[in-house]
Every structure is written in structure tokens, then in C-alpha cells.
C-alpha positions, 0 to 999 in steps of 0.5 A: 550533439552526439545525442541528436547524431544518435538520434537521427542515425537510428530514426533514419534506419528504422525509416528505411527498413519500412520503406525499401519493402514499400518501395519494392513491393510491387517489382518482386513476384509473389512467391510460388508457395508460402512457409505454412504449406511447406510445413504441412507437405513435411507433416504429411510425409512425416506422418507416412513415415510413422505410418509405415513404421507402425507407431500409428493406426491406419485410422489415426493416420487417415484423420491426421491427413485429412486435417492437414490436407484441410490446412494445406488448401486453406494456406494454398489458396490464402497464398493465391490471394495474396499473389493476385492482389495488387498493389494499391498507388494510394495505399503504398503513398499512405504507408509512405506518408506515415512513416515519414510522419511519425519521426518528425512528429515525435523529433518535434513534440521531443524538441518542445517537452523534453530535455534531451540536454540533461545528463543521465541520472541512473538510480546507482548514482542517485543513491551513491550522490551526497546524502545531502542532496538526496530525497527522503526516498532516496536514502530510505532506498539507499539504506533498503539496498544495503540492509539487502546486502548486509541485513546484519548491520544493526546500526543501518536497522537502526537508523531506518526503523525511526524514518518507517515510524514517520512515513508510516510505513508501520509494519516495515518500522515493526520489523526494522525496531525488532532486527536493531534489537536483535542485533544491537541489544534493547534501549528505552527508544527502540522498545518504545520505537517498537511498540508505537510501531506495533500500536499504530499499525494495529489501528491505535489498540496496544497489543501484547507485544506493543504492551511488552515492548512498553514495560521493557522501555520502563525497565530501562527509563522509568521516567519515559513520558511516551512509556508511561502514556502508552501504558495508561492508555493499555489500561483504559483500552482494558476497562481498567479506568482506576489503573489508567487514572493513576498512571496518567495522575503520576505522570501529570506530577511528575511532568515538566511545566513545558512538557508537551505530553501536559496537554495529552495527559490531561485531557485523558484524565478528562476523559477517564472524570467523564467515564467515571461520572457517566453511569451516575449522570443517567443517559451516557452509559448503561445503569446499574440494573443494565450491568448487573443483567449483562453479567447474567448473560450468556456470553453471545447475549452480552455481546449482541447488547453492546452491539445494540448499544453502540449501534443506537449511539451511533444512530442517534449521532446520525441524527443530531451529530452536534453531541461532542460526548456523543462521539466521545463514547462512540470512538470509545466504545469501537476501541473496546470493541477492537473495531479500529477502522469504525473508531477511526471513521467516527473521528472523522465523522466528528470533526467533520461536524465541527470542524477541525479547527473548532474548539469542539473537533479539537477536543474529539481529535484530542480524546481519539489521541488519548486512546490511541486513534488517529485520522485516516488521513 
């Protein structure tokens, strides 16, 4: 109730400050000269003053008076103008109406959309009510304004740098892994935490800190499945295939019957058969008279070679895009290149073809994974 009271209070102020000059207007005479020819009467004789003081040339001056003298007539006859019009019934009955109008209007589209019955909510109390009738973009904003405060609490990086990873918001998670380290020293999950943080927002390719962060992780847990994955996948990245094929073989021995990171590990021990095998196949990779021509190469002629390559594979997929290896080597081949955004548009490409609940857009999705590359969306 007090809101409407309030509400009315106001709107009613507001009516009549328009109002009572409507109403009044045309009783009160028009004023004998308005504000602008005032001042320009004081620069005039301001102007005389700088004159006679010499801070001034005569001809500056008489081109000043000149253009005020110019302001002067325009403002004096806008004022003759104005005081010579009258006031218009149906105009002032307009103005009144729409005044009117619009209070009601809005009182009646409030009463009908909002909920002038609810209590306030400032963002102070949202964040200070109970975690657990908090949103997720509540609490990160909680934690934010705390670690604003306080940036040398640990635990709060702590917490924070895990929910950054699932939002991804991956470069925020980067930093909030480093500051937990700073500050609360180096665990298995956060140098992991921290490298998965830092391939992601690279596009999927293991950087050298990402990397470092790896081997740190399995100074501290030899046995960590996601360590041990990432650092594989750094080696296939490389082109070391024999590395990446012995990592993955360990970790498949070594891994529980019911360990989800089975699926993964073999299907990139899958891939790394398939690489193998291609160059003896024919037609899946360059010959051996390919190879041994691209180290004669310069350089700049190697590499406009691969880009002649990848270009024709990708090409060809255009073409006839029902080829699962075919877009296995091309998602490959952009990873290598470092070409992330293109790696990532050839999965999409590719499971939109077969479609992602397919056997076959599985398995694409599955071997992007195995390199470190995931959907857009």
C-alpha cells in the first residue's frame, strides 16, 4: 500500500509541474528580452573593457562586436517571435491530454505486467542469502566480490578455479589454478586443474605450460588417468605417434574394467593403428618418395606442400563428406598445423554429416576428444 501512496504522490507532482505552465501560459506576458541578449549586452561591454585596457587590437575587437552584434539581432528577433505567438486552444488541450494520458496508461500497463507486491532483492542481499537458495551466478558473483576484497585467500581461488573450468570460462579458470597454487601450494588436481584450464582455452593443443602443469601433476600422482591421457595426446600433437602409442597402452593396462577414460584411451590407440597404417595403405597420407622430398625442401616450400595437402583433403570432403577417416585426417591434420578454430569446424562439419547420434558422428567426435578438440557448441 505504501508503494501505491508513493507512487501516486509522485506521478501527481510530476502531472502538475507540466500542467500549471499549460494552464498559465497564456495569462503571463512575454518577457521583454530573453537571457541570450543579455549575455551578449555583457560581452559587448566586456569586450569594451578589454579594449580600453589594451588586451585587445581595434581590429579583433570590431570583428567580435560585429559577430555578437549579429547574435544579438537573431536572439532579439527569436524573442519577438515567440512573444507575438499565440497561444494555440487546441495545442494546450493536446498537451493536457497527454499528460494525463500517460500516468494512466502506465499505472494501467504496471498494474497488469508488474508485481509491485514483491519485496525488494538488492544484489547485497541476494549474495549474503543462503548458498543454498543461490544461483550458480550468484555464488560465483559472491566469491568474485570476496576474492576483490581479499585476493590472498587461497581456498576461495580454490573453490572458484573448478566452477571457471565448467562454465567455461577457461582463461578466468587459468588464473584462479595459478593464484591456488601461489598461494596454497601445488596438488595433483590443481596443476591438472591448471593444464586442462590452459589446453581448452587454447583450442585443445597442450601448450608448454599446460604441458608443465601435466608433468607436475604426475610428480605428485603418478597414476592420474587425466595426467597421463593429456600427456599422450601432447605427444601425438608433436608427431611423436611411438610416445603417444606407449603412454595410452600403459594407461589401458593399468586402468580399472569400469574406468571411463577406457572408452577414450582406446579409441585413441585406434587412431594412432590407423596413422600407422595409413602411409602403407596408399592414398591416406603422403608416400614414402613424398617424405623424403618434403625434408629436401625449403622450409616455406614444406609448408605451402601440407597446406596444398589439407586444402585438397578438405576439398575432396566437400565433395563426397560421407568419408569418416576423411574427416578424421583433416580435424588431424589442422591440430598439427595448430589451426584450432578450422580443427573445430571440420567436427562440426563431420558430425553434421552423419549426425551426432550416429555410430559414425560418434566416432568423429570421439577421435576430435582424443586430440584435444571439441564442438563449438
Amino acid at each position: 500500500m505504501l508503494f501505491w501512496i508513493i507512487a501516486a504522490a509522485l506521478t501527481l507532482a510530476a502531472s502538475l509541474a507540466v500542467l500549471l505552465p499549460l494552464a498559465g501560459g497564456a495569462l503571463r506576458p512575454a518577457p521583454a528580452s530573453s537571457p541570450d541578449m543579455a549575455v551578449y549586452r555583457d560581452q559587448l561591454a566586456e569586450l569594451d573593457r578589454d579594449l580600453g585596457r589594451g588586451l585587445i587590437q581595434p581590429a579583433e575587437a570590431e570583428q567580435a562586436r560585429a559577430e555578437i552584434g549579429r547574435r544579438l539581432l537573431r536572439a532579439d528577433s527569436a524573442a519577438g517571435l515567440k512573444a507575438a505567438r499565440p497561444e494555440g486552444g487546441m495545442l494546450k488541450f493536446v498537451s493536457t491530454a497527454a499528460v494525463l494520458a500517460i500516468p494512466l496508461v502506465s499505472w494501467g500497463l504496471y498494474g497488469m505486467l508488474g508485481s509491485p507486491d514483491m519485496p525488494p532483492q538488492p544484489l547485497a542481499e541476494r549474495l549474503a542469502k543462503s548458498p543454498a537458495d543461490s544461483s550458480v551466478d550468484e555464488l560465483v558473483a559472491r566469491a568474485e566480490a570476496h576474492l576483490a576484497s581479499d585476493p590472498s585467500d587461497g581456498k576461495g581461488w580454490d573453490v572458484l578455479a573448478p566452477v571457471y573450468l565448467r562454465m567455461q570460462r577457461f582463461s578466468d579458470s587459468a588464473t584462479a589454478y595459478r593464484n591456488a597454487i601461489r598461494l596454497e601450494g601445488e596438488t595433483a588436481a590443481r596443476q591438472i586443474g591448471l593444464g586442462e584450464a590452459l589446453t581448452n582455452d587454447s583450442g585443445g593443443i597442450v601448450s608448454a605450460e599446460a604441458l608443465a602443469a601435466f608433468e607436475a601433476a604426475l610428480k605428485l600422482e603418478p597414476t592420474s588417468p587425466k595426467a597421463n591421457f593429456y600427456l599422450a595426446m601432447a605427444a601425438m600433437q608433436d608427431g611423436r605417434i611411438d610416445d603417444a602409442k606407449n603412454g595410452w597402452q600403459r594407461m589401458l593396462a593399468s586402468l580399472p574394467a569400469d574406468s571411463p577414460w577406457r572408452s577414450a584411451v582406446q579409441e585413441a590407440l585406434a587412431e594412432v593403428g590407423r596413422r600407422q597404417a595409413a602411409p602403407a595403405a596408399g592414398g591416406n597420407g603422403p608416400t614414402q618418395e613424398d617424405m623424403a622430398a618434403a625434408q629436401a625442401m625449403s622450409p616455406q616450400d614444406r609448408s605451402a606442400m601440407i597446406e596444398t595437402m589439407v586444402a585438397g583433403l578438405d576439398e575432396k570432403l566437400r565433395r563426397d563428406p560421407h568419408d569418416v577417416e576423411g574427416w578424421k585426417r583433416l580435424i588431424r591434420s589442422y591440430v598439427v598445423l595448430g589451426r584450432a578454430d578450422q580443427a573445430r569446424d571440420a567436427l562440426s562439419r563431420g558430425v553434421a554429416v552423419f549426425g551426432a547420434g550416429s555410430a559414425d558422428g560418434k566416432t568423429v567426435a570421439a577421435f576430435a576428444a582424443s586430440l584435444g578438440v571439441t564442438a563449438t557448441e
